[in-house]
C-alpha positions as CSV (number, residue, x, y, z in Angstrom):
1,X,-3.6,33.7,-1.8
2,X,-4.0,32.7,-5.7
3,X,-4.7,29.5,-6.5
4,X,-1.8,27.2,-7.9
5,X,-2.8,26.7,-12.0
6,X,-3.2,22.8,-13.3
7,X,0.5,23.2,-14.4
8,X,2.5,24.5,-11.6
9,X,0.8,21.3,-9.9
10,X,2.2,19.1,-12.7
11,X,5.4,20.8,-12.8
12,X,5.7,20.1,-8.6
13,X,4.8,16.7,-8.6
14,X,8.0,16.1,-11.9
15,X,10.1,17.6,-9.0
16,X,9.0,15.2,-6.1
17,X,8.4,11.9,-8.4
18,X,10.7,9.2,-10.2
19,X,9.7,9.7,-14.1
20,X,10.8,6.7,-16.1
21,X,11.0,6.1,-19.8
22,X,9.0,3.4,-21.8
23,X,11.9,1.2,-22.1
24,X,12.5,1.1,-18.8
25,X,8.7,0.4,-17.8
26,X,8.8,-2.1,-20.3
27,X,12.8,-3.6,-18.6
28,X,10.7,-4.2,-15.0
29,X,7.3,-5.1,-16.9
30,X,9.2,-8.4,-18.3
31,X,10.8,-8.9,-15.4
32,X,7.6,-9.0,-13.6
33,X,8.8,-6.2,-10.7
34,X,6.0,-3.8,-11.1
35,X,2.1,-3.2,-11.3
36,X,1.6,-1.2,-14.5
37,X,-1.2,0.7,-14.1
38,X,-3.3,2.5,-16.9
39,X,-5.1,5.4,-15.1
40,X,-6.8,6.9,-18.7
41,X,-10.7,7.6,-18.9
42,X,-12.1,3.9,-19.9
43,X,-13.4,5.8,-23.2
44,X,-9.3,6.8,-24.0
45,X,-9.2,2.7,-23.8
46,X,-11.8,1.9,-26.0
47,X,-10.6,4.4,-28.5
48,X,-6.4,4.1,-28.2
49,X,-6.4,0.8,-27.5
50,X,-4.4,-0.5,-24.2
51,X,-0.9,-2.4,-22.9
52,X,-1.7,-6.4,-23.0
53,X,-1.8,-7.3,-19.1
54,X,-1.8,-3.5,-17.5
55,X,-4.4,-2.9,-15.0
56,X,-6.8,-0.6,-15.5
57,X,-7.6,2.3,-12.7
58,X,-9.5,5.4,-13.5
59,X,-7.6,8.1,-12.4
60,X,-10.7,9.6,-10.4
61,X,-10.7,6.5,-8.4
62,X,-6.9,5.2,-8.1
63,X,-6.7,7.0,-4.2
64,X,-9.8,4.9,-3.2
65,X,-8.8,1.5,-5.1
66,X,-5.2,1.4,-3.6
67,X,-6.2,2.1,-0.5
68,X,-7.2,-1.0,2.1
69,X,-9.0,1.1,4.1
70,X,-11.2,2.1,1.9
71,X,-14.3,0.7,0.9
72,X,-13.8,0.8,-2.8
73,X,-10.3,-1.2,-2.7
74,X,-10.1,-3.9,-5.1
75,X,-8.6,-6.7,-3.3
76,X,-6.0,-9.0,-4.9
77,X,-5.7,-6.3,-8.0
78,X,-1.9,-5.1,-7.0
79,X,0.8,-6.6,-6.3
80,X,2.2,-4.3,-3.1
81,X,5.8,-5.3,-3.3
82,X,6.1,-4.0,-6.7
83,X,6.8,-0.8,-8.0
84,X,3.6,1.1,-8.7
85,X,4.3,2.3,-12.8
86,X,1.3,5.0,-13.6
87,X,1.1,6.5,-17.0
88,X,-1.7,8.3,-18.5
89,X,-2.0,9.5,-22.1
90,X,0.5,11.8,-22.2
91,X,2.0,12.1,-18.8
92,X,0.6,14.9,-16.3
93,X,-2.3,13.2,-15.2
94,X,0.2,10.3,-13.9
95,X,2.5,12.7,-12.6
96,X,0.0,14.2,-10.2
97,X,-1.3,10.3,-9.4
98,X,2.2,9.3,-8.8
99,X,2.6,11.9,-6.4
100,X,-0.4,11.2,-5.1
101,X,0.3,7.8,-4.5
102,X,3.5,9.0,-2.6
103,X,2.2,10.9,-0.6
104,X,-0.4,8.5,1.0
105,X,2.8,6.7,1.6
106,X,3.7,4.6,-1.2
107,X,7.7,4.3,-1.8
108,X,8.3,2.9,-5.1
109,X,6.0,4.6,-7.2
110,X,6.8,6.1,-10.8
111,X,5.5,7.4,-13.8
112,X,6.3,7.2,-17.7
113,X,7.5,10.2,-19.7
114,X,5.2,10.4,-22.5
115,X,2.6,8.7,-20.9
116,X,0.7,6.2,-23.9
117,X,1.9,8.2,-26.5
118,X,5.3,7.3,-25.6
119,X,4.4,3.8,-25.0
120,X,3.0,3.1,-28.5
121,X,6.4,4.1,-29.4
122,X,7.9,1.1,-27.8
123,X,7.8,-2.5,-27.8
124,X,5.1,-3.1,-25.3
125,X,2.0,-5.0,-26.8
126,X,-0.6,-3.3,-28.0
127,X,-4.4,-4.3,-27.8
């Protein structure tokens, strides 16, 4: 059987995930009903800059930091209620976390289109 390329994966998880804009991310950031979660390398940080009040979870460790079970969970980071919003630089990285996320059984998970590139766009704070 061939293995499934990097972009049929991405292309999977836009079929099974909820993508959402910047403006909406931003709509349920004010309104305090979601985590907003940065999963870009820490060095993409320090060089793009990041969203005043996102939380920051490397992408190679967001399974093991959401998870309670795990020993690597960061207590008291998330908010579980909420909506988990991923974004990534430019938007496949949080696709494949997003569906990720769903499939260890979180419901309300999303992603934004455009990932940070998109967000720079919009009003969200900068720093």
């Amino acid at each position: 059987m061939p293995i499934k390329s990097a972009q049929t994966l991405v292309q999977e998880a836009y079929s099974e995930i909820k993508t959402i804009n910047a403006n909406q991310a931003l709509k349920l950031f004010k309104e305090n009903k979601c985590n907003l979660i940065d999963i870009r390398d820490v060095r993409e940080l320090e060089k793009e800059g990041r969203v005043e009040n996102s939380v920051h979870i490397p992408r190679g460790m967001l399974e093991f930091w959401i998870d309670p079970n795990s020993q690597y969970f960061k207590e008291g980071k998330l908010d579980f209620k909420k909506e988990m919003v991923l974004f990534c630089a430019a938007g496949a990285r949080s696709a494949l976390a997003a569906k990720s996320l769903q499939d260890m059984g979180f419901e309300k998970v999303s992603h934004i289109e455009g990932g940070f590139s998109s967000i720079k766009q919009s009003d969200f704070k900068i720093v």
